[in-house]
C-alpha positions in Angstrom: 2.6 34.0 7.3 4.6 30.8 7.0 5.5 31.8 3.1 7.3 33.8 4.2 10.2 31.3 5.3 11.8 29.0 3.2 10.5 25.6 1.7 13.1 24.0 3.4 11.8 25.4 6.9 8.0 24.7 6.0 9.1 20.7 4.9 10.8 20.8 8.3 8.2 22.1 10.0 5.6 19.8 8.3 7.6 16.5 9.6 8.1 17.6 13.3 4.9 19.7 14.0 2.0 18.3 15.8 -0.3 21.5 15.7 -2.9 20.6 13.3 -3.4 24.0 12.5 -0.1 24.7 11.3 -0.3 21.2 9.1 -3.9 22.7 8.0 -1.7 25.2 6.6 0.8 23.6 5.0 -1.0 21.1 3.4 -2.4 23.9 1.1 1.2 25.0 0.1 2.6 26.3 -3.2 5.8 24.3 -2.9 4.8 20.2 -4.0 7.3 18.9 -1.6 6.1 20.3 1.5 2.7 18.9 0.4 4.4 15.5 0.3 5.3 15.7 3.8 2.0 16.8 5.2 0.7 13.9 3.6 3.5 11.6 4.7 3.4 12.8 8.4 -0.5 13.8 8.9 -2.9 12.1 11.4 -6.1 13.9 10.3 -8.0 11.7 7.4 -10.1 15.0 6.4 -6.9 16.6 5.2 -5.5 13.4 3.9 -8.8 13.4 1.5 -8.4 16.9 0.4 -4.4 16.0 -0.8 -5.5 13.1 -2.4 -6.6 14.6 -4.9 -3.4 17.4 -5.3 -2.4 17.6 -9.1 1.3 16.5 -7.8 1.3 12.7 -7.9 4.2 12.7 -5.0 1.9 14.1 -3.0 -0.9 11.7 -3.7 1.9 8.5 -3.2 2.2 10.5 0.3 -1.8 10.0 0.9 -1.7 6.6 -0.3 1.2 5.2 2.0 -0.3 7.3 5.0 -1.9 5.0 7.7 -4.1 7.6 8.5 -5.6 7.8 5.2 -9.2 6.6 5.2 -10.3 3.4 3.7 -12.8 5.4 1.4 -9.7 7.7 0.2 -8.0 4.6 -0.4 -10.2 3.4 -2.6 -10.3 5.7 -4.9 -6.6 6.5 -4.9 -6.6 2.8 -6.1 -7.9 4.0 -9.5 -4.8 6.1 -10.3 -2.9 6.1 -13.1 -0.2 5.7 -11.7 1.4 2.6 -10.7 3.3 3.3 -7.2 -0.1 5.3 -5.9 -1.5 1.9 -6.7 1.8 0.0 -4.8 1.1 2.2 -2.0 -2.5 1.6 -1.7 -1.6 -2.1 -1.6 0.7 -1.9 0.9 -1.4 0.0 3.3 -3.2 -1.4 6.4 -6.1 0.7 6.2 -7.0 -0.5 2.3 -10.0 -2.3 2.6 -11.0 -6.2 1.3 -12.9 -5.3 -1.6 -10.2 -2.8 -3.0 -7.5 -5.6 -2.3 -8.8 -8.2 -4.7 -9.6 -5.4 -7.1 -5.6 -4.2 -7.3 -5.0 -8.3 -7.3 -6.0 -8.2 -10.7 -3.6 -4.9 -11.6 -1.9 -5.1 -14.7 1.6 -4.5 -12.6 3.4 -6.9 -10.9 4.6 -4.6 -8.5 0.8 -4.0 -7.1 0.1 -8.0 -7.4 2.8 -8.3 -5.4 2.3 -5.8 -2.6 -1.3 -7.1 -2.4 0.3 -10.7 -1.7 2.5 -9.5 0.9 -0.4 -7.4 2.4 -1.2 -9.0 6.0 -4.9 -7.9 5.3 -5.3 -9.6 2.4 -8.2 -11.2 2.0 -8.2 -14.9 1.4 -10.1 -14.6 -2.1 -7.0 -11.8 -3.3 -4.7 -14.6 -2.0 -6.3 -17.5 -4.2 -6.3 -15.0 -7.1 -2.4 -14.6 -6.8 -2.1 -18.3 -6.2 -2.6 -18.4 -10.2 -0.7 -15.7 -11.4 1.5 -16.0 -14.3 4.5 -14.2 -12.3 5.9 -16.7 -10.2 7.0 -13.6 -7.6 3.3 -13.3 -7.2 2.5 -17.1 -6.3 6.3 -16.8 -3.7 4.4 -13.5 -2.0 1.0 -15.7 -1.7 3.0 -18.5 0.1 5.0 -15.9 2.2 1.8 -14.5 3.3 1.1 -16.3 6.7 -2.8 -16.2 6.3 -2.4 -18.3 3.0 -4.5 -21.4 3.7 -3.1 -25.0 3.6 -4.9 -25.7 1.2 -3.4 -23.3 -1.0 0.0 -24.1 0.0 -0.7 -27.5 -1.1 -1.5 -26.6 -4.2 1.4 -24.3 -4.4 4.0 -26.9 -3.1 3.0 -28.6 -6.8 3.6 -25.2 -8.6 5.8 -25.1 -11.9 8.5 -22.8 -10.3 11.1 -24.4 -8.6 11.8 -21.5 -5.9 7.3 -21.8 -5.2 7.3 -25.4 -4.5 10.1 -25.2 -2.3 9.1 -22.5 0.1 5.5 -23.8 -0.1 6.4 -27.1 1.3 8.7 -25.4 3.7 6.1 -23.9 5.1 3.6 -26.9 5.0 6.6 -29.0 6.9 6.5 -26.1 9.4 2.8 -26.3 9.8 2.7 -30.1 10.2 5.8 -29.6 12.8 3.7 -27.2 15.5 
Protein backbone atom coordinates (compact mmCIF):
# COMPACT_ATOMS: atom_id res chain seq x y z
CA UNK A 1 0.00 0.00 0.00
CA UNK A 2 1.79 3.13 -1.07
CA UNK A 3 0.08 5.09 2.19
CA UNK A 4 1.99 3.55 3.80
CA UNK A 5 5.27 5.69 2.98
CA UNK A 6 5.59 9.07 3.30
CA UNK A 7 4.10 12.06 1.24
CA UNK A 8 7.36 13.05 0.45
CA UNK A 9 8.17 9.50 -1.09
CA UNK A 10 4.65 9.25 -2.98
CA UNK A 11 5.32 13.16 -4.53
CA UNK A 12 8.72 11.70 -5.50
CA UNK A 13 7.50 8.81 -6.83
CA UNK A 14 4.61 10.63 -8.71
CA UNK A 15 7.38 12.89 -10.72
CA UNK A 16 9.77 10.03 -11.73
CA UNK A 17 7.42 6.99 -12.23
CA UNK A 18 6.21 5.98 -15.56
CA UNK A 19 3.97 3.01 -14.53
CA UNK A 20 0.53 4.19 -15.06
CA UNK A 21 -0.64 2.06 -12.58
CA UNK A 22 1.17 3.38 -9.79
CA UNK A 23 0.17 7.13 -11.12
CA UNK A 24 -3.56 5.62 -11.25
CA UNK A 25 -2.90 5.31 -7.68
CA UNK A 26 -1.63 8.30 -6.70
CA UNK A 27 -3.71 10.44 -8.39
CA UNK A 28 -6.46 9.43 -5.93
CA UNK A 29 -4.25 10.37 -2.88
CA UNK A 30 -5.22 11.85 0.49
CA UNK A 31 -2.25 14.15 0.52
CA UNK A 32 -3.22 17.46 -2.17
CA UNK A 33 0.34 17.78 -3.13
CA UNK A 34 1.08 14.55 -4.47
CA UNK A 35 -2.18 15.08 -6.52
CA UNK A 36 -0.45 18.16 -7.85
CA UNK A 37 2.26 16.25 -9.20
CA UNK A 38 0.27 13.49 -10.81
CA UNK A 39 -1.37 16.08 -12.60
CA UNK A 40 1.83 18.08 -13.40
CA UNK A 41 3.69 14.92 -14.60
CA UNK A 42 0.74 12.59 -16.18
CA UNK A 43 0.44 11.50 -19.85
CA UNK A 44 -3.00 9.81 -19.58
CA UNK A 45 -5.90 12.51 -20.42
CA UNK A 46 -8.58 10.06 -18.62
CA UNK A 47 -6.87 10.67 -15.38
CA UNK A 48 -6.12 14.21 -16.09
CA UNK A 49 -10.22 14.62 -16.41
CA UNK A 50 -10.92 12.86 -13.19
CA UNK A 51 -8.32 15.54 -11.22
CA UNK A 52 -9.78 18.28 -12.85
CA UNK A 53 -12.27 18.34 -10.97
CA UNK A 54 -10.28 17.60 -7.36
CA UNK A 55 -11.62 20.07 -4.64
CA UNK A 56 -7.86 21.32 -4.30
CA UNK A 57 -7.43 24.17 -6.83
CA UNK A 58 -3.35 23.33 -6.98
CA UNK A 59 -4.23 20.37 -8.30
CA UNK A 60 -6.62 21.59 -10.87
CA UNK A 61 -3.76 24.55 -11.94
CA UNK A 62 -1.71 21.13 -12.38
CA UNK A 63 -4.50 19.70 -15.01
CA UNK A 64 -4.72 22.95 -16.61
CA UNK A 65 -0.83 23.55 -17.37
CA UNK A 66 -0.61 19.73 -18.33
CA UNK A 67 -0.11 19.20 -22.13
CA UNK A 68 -1.68 16.15 -21.86
CA UNK A 69 -4.88 17.47 -20.67
CA UNK A 70 -7.56 17.16 -23.30
CA UNK A 71 -8.93 20.04 -25.17
CA UNK A 72 -12.54 19.17 -23.80
CA UNK A 73 -10.95 19.19 -20.02
CA UNK A 74 -9.63 22.40 -20.93
CA UNK A 75 -12.52 23.89 -21.68
CA UNK A 76 -14.22 23.48 -18.92
CA UNK A 77 -11.32 24.22 -16.60
CA UNK A 78 -11.59 27.63 -18.44
CA UNK A 79 -14.78 28.33 -16.39
CA UNK A 80 -12.94 28.35 -13.03
CA UNK A 81 -13.09 30.65 -10.58
CA UNK A 82 -10.05 30.98 -10.22
CA UNK A 83 -7.84 33.18 -12.16
CA UNK A 84 -4.37 31.18 -12.63
CA UNK A 85 -6.55 27.80 -13.61
CA UNK A 86 -7.76 30.26 -16.23
CA UNK A 87 -3.74 31.64 -16.93
CA UNK A 88 -2.95 28.09 -17.30
CA UNK A 89 -5.55 27.20 -19.64
CA UNK A 90 -4.41 30.08 -21.70
CA UNK A 91 -1.15 29.20 -21.86
CA UNK A 92 -1.65 25.71 -22.92
CA UNK A 93 -1.15 24.25 -26.46
CA UNK A 94 -3.83 21.85 -26.27
CA UNK A 95 -6.67 24.76 -25.50
CA UNK A 96 -8.67 24.90 -28.31
CA UNK A 97 -9.86 28.22 -30.74
CA UNK A 98 -13.12 28.72 -29.46
CA UNK A 99 -12.06 28.60 -25.66
CA UNK A 100 -9.14 31.15 -26.65
CA UNK A 101 -11.33 34.03 -27.75
CA UNK A 102 -13.66 33.15 -24.91
CA UNK A 103 -10.70 33.74 -22.09
CA UNK A 104 -9.68 36.86 -24.50
CA UNK A 105 -12.49 38.58 -23.06
CA UNK A 106 -11.47 37.54 -19.15
CA UNK A 107 -11.87 40.15 -16.79
CA UNK A 108 -7.88 39.51 -15.82
CA UNK A 109 -5.20 40.83 -17.49
CA UNK A 110 -3.10 38.17 -16.67
CA UNK A 111 -5.43 35.55 -18.87
CA UNK A 112 -5.73 38.43 -21.72
CA UNK A 113 -2.33 38.39 -21.75
CA UNK A 114 -1.37 34.72 -21.82
CA UNK A 115 -4.01 34.30 -24.62
CA UNK A 116 -1.89 37.04 -26.64
CA UNK A 117 1.18 35.27 -26.09
CA UNK A 118 -0.47 31.94 -26.94
CA UNK A 119 1.10 30.65 -30.38
CA UNK A 120 -2.36 29.00 -31.09
CA UNK A 121 -4.20 31.88 -30.88
CA UNK A 122 -6.53 32.31 -33.15
CA UNK A 123 -6.50 35.37 -35.31
CA UNK A 124 -10.07 36.68 -34.14
CA UNK A 125 -8.64 36.32 -30.09
CA UNK A 126 -5.69 38.39 -31.54
CA UNK A 127 -7.86 41.29 -33.12
CA UNK A 128 -9.92 41.18 -29.79
CA UNK A 129 -6.64 41.99 -27.83
CA UNK A 130 -5.54 44.43 -30.53
CA UNK A 131 -8.31 46.74 -28.60
CA UNK A 132 -7.80 46.12 -25.19
CA UNK A 133 -7.63 48.83 -22.74
CA UNK A 134 -4.34 47.39 -21.19
CA UNK A 135 -1.67 48.35 -23.32
CA UNK A 136 0.38 44.97 -22.08
CA UNK A 137 -2.41 43.18 -23.89
CA UNK A 138 -2.04 45.12 -27.33
CA UNK A 139 2.48 44.66 -26.75
CA UNK A 140 1.54 40.59 -26.29
CA UNK A 141 -0.76 40.89 -29.68
CA UNK A 142 2.19 42.45 -31.59
CA UNK A 143 4.73 39.93 -30.01
CA UNK A 144 2.63 37.28 -31.20
CA UNK A 145 4.26 36.24 -34.56
CA UNK A 146 0.80 35.11 -36.21
CA UNK A 147 -0.54 38.81 -35.70
CA UNK A 148 -1.38 39.87 -39.18
CA UNK A 149 0.06 42.98 -40.89
CA UNK A 150 -2.66 44.39 -40.98
CA UNK A 151 -3.06 44.49 -37.34
CA UNK A 152 0.34 45.57 -36.78
CA UNK A 153 -0.38 48.49 -38.87
CA UNK A 154 -3.01 49.40 -36.92
CA UNK A 155 -1.09 48.83 -33.83
CA UNK A 156 2.14 50.78 -35.05
CA UNK A 157 -0.66 53.96 -34.66
CA UNK A 158 -1.60 52.78 -31.04
CA UNK A 159 -1.76 55.47 -28.11
CA UNK A 160 1.08 53.67 -26.19
CA UNK A 161 4.32 54.73 -26.89
CA UNK A 162 6.15 51.18 -26.05
CA UNK A 163 2.97 49.48 -28.80
CA UNK A 164 3.85 51.65 -31.63
CA UNK A 165 7.26 51.15 -31.39
CA UNK A 166 7.59 47.45 -31.29
CA UNK A 167 4.67 47.24 -33.87
CA UNK A 168 6.63 49.16 -36.40
CA UNK A 169 9.73 47.22 -35.44
CA UNK A 170 8.23 44.44 -36.44
CA UNK A 171 6.56 45.79 -39.69
CA UNK A 172 10.32 47.10 -40.63
CA UNK A 173 11.34 43.54 -40.10
CA UNK A 174 8.56 42.13 -42.30
CA UNK A 175 9.15 44.65 -45.10
CA UNK A 176 13.09 43.70 -44.69
CA UNK A 177 12.73 39.68 -45.51
Amino acid sequence: NLNDYSSEFRRHLAEETSSLEILEMLADDKDPEVRRVVAIFLHDSKILDKLATDDVWQVREGVAGNPHTSAKTLNKLADDENMRIRTKVARNSNTLFATLIRLADDRELSIRISVARNLNAPSEALDMLADDVMSLVRQSVVENPNTSLEMLEKLAADDNKMVRKRAGQKLKKNKSS
